[in-house]
C-alpha positions in Angstrom: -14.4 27.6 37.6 -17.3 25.1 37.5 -19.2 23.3 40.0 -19.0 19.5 40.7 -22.3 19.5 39.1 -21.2 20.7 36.3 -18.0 19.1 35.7 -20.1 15.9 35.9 -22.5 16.7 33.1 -19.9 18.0 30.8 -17.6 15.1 31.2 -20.3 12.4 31.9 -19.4 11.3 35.1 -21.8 10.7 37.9 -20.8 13.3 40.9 -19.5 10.3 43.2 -17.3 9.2 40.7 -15.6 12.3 40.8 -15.6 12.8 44.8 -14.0 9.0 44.4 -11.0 10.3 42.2 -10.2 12.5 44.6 -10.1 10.2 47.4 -8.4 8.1 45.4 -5.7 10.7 44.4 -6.2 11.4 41.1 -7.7 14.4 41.4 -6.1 17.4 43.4 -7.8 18.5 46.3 -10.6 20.8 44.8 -10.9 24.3 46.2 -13.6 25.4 47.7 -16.4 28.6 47.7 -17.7 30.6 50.3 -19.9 28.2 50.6 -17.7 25.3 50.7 -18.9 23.9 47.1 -15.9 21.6 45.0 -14.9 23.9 42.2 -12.9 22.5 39.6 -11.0 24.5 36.2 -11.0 23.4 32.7 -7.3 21.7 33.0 -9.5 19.2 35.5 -12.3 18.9 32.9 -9.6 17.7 30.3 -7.7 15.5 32.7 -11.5 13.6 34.6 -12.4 13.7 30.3 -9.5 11.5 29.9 -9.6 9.7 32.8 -13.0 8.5 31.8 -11.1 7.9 28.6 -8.6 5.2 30.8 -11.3 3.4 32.3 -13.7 2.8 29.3 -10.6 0.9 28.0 -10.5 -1.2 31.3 -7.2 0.6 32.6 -7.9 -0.2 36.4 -7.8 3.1 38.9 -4.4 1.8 40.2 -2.6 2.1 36.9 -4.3 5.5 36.5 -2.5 6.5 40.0 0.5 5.5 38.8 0.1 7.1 35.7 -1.1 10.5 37.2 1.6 10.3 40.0 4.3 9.7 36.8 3.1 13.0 35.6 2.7 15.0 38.5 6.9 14.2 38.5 7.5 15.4 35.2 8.7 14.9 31.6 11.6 12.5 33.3 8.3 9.9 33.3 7.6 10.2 29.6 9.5 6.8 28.4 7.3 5.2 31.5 4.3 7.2 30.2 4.3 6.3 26.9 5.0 2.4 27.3 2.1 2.5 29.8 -0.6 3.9 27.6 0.7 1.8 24.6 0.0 -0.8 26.3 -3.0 0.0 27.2 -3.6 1.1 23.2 -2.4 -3.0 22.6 -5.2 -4.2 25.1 -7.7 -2.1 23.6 -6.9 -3.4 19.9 -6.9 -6.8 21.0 -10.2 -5.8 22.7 -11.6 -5.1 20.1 -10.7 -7.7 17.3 -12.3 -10.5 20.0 -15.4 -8.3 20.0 -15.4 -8.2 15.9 -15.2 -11.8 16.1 -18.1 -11.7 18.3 -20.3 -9.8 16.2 -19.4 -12.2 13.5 -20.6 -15.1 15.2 -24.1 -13.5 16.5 -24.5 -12.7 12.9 -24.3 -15.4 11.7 -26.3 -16.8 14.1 -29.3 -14.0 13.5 -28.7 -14.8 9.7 -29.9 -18.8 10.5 -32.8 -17.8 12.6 -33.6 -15.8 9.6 -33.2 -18.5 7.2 -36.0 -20.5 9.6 -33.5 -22.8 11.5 -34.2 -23.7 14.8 -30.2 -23.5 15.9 
């Protein structure tokens, strides 16, 4: 078992993000020490690990309810599941082809400032 501390440095969360998630639901209560300290297992690790992993790809914390309440009911949730986090894979992709084409542009830009232009 590991410490809220702990669980935040090894998954890189801040420790109010993870006290969040579990007023927000998507954590199970934690238990608690002697001397009342959160203590969380590795199956939490994995599951806050790919939480973070959800919002980095701007999945908002409702959809991740949903999602965790899907699979807190079982495999019957799978089709439901899946279709949610491919879409989520489709926003991503598209995510990141606008940001290519970003980079394109400030290159090109960076490459006439090089060049001497004033534009």
């Amino acid at each position: 078992m590991f410490t809220i501390g702990q669980v935040a440095k090894q998954v890189g969360l801040n420790i109010g993000a993870i006290r969040f998630y579990e007023r927000k639901g998507l954590l199970e209560p934690a238990v608690r020490n002697e001397q009342n300290n959160r203590l969380y297992s590795e199956d939490v690790i994995g599951w806050l690990e790919f939480l973070k992993c959800l919002r980095e790809t701007g999945m908002s914390v409702e959809e991740i309810k949903r999602y965790y309440d899907m699979v807190k009911t079982g495999t019957s949730t799978l089709p439901e599941r899946t279709k949610l986090i491919e879409d989520q894979r489709q926003a991503l992709l598209e995510d990141i082809e606008k940001k290519k084409a970003q980079l394109v542009h400030l290159e090109h830009k960076l490459e006439r400032y090089y060049r001497g232009e004033n534009y």
